[in-house]
N, C-alpha and C positions, 0 to 999 in steps of 0.2 A: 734316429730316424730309420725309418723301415725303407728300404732298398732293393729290389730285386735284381739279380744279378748277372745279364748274357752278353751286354752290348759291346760290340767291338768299336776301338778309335774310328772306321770309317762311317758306322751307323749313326755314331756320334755328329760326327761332322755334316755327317746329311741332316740331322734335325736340326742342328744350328744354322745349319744353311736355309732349310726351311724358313726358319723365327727370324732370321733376317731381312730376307726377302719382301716380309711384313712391315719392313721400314719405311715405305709405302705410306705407310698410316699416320707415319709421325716421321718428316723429315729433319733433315740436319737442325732448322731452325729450333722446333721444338728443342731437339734436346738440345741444344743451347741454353733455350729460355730453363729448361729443367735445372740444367749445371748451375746456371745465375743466382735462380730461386734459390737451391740449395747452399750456395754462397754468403747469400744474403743471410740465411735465417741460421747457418752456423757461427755469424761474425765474420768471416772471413771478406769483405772486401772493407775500403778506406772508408774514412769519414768522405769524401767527396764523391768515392762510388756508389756509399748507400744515397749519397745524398740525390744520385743521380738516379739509382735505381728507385726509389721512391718517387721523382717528380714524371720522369720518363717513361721507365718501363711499368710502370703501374698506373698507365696513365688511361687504361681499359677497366670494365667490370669485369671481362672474363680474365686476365691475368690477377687481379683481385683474388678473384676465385680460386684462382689453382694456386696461390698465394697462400691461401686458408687451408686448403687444401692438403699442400705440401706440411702445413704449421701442425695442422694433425696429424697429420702420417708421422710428422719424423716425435710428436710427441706421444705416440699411442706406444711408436716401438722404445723409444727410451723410457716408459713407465713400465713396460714388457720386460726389458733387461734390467731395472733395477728390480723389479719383484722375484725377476730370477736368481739375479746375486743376492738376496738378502737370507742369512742364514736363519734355518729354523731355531727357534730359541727353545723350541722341547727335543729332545733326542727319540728319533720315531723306536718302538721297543722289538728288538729282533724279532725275528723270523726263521721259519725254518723256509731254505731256499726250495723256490718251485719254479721251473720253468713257465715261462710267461709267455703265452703266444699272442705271437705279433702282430697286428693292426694292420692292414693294409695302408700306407700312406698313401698322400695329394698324388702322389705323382706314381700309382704302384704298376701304373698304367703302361711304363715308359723302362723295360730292365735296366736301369742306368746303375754300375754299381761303384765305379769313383765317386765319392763325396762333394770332393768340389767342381766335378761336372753337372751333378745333380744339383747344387747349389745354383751356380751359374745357369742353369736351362731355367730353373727356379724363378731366378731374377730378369732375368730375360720375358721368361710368359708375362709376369708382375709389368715390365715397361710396355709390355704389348697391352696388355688390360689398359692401364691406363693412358696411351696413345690412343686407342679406341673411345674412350668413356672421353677424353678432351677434345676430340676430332666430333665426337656428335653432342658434345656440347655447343662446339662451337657451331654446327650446323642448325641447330634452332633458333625459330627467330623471336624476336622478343616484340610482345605489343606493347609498343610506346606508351600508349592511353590506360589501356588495361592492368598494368603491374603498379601496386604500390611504392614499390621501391625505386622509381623512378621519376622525379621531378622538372615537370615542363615550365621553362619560361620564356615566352616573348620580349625581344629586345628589337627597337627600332634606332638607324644607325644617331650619334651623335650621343647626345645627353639625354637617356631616356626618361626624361619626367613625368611624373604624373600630380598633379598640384604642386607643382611648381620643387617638389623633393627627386632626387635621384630613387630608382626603380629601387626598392627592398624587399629582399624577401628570407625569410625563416628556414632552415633545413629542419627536419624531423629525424628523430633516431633510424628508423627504421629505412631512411633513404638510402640506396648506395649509389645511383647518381642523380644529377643534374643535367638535363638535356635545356642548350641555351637555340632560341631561333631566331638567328641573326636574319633580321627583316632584311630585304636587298631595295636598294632604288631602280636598279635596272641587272637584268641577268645578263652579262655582257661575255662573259669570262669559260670555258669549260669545266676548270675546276678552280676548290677555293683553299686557303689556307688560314685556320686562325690558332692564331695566341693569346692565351692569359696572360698577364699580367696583375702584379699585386699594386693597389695605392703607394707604394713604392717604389713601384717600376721593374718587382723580381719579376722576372719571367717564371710560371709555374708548370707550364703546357704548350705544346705546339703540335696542332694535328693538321698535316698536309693531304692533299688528293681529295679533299669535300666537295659535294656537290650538291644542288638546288635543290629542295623539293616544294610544293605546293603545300603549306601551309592556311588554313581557314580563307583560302582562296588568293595567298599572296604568295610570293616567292621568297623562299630563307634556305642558310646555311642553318644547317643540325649541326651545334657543336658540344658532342657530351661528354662531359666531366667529372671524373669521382667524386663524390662528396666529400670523401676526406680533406680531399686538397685545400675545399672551400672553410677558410675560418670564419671566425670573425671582422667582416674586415672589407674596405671600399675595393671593386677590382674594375679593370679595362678588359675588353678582348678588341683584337686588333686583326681586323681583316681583310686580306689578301687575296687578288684573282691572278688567275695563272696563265702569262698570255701566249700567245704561238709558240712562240719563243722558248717556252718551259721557264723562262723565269718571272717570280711573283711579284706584283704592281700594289703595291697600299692601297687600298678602297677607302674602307670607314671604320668608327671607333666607336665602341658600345659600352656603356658603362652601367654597374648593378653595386649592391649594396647586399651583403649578406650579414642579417642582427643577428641571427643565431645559428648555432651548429648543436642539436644535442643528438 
């Protein structure tokens, strides 16, 4: 790597102080969620962690996302290092030696001439890049109606029949959620709480702090669901309003039918 070479330990320490300062952009929680991620897709937590990291923390599109994300990145750069380590199978044929002038590198901008300083500021811009590119991801908004990949279904509270069958409906490959609109009888509540549940009674999901909006002129809780989650399979959501008090009151129960997942 090409390096230029003047910078003193304190010039150093001012531009890392700099790139930090940027933390701003991605706080502690993110990199949490970054650590996780990375956990997750090295093997490293339990069968009951993934199990929880999969029902829970992925219980969003955009964590999805940087899910995908992550699964690239860390396979782009280990297809990178194995094409590195792999020995040429022809012997390249001598040379007579010539000096090689040197390329300016990424960073030729910056005199940094320790290597694992250069490394390190290296990885640093890299976490800042992408705290930025996640932060205005998450800042756009998404048109409900408008995006393919998003599937709308009306639920009203109890057994929602329609010819006398529980509600069913299809998921499409291309889905990556399910947005459910749990019909209200009365908006009584400030916020709302619901859970899936499987015809078995697993609990799959729980998303707290909901709230009302104006649906085709009625009133519902939006509660949206990754489509992974949903199989094959009868499920319950079970929904909670949240009184003065901060603690949540059972309302009503909605039941759906999912025939397929492709």
């Amino acid at each position: 790597m090409y390096l230029l070479g003047r910078l003193d330990q304190t010039s150093l320490t001012q531009i890392e102080q700099e790139l930090l300062t940027s933390a701003t952009l991605y706080d502690e929680i993110l990199l949490a969620e970054d650590e996780l991620t990375d956990q997750y897709l090295a093997n490293e937590l339990s069968e009951e962690e993934r199990r929880s990291f999969e029902t829970h923390f992925l219980s969003t599109p955009e964590r999805l996302q940087k899910l995908r994300f992550a699964r690239t990145f860390r396979r782009y750069v280990g297809e990178t290092a194995l094409q590195d380590a792999t020995p040429q199978s022809v012997e390249p044929t001598p040379t007579p030696f010539k000096p090689i002038a040197k390329k300016p590198g990424l960073l030729s901008f910056l005199p940094i001439q320790n290597p694992v300083a250069a490394y390190a500021l290296a990885a640093a811009v890299v976490i800042a890049f992408i705290g930025i590119s996640w932060i205005a991801f998450n800042s756009l908004k998404r048109t409900p109606r408008g995006s393919g990949n998003l599937l709308i279904v009306s639920l009203t509270p109890g057994l929602t029949r329609e010819n006398g069958e529980t509600k069913s409906f299809a998921i499409a490959a291309d889905t990556e959620s399910v947005q459910l609109n749990l019909e209200l009888t009365a908006n009584e509540f400030p916020g709302y709480e619901a859970e899936l549940l499987t015809g078995e009674r697993e609990s799959l999901l729980v998303k707290a702090g909901l709230r009302t909006e104006s649906v085709e002129g009625k009133r519902s809780v939006n509660f949206t669901i990754p489509a992974e989650l949903l199989k094959r399979n009868d499920y319950r959501v079970r929904l909670s309003g949240r009184t003065a008090a901060g603690t949540y009151e059972p309302l009503s129960s909605y039941t759906f039918r999912v025939t397929d997942n492709r």
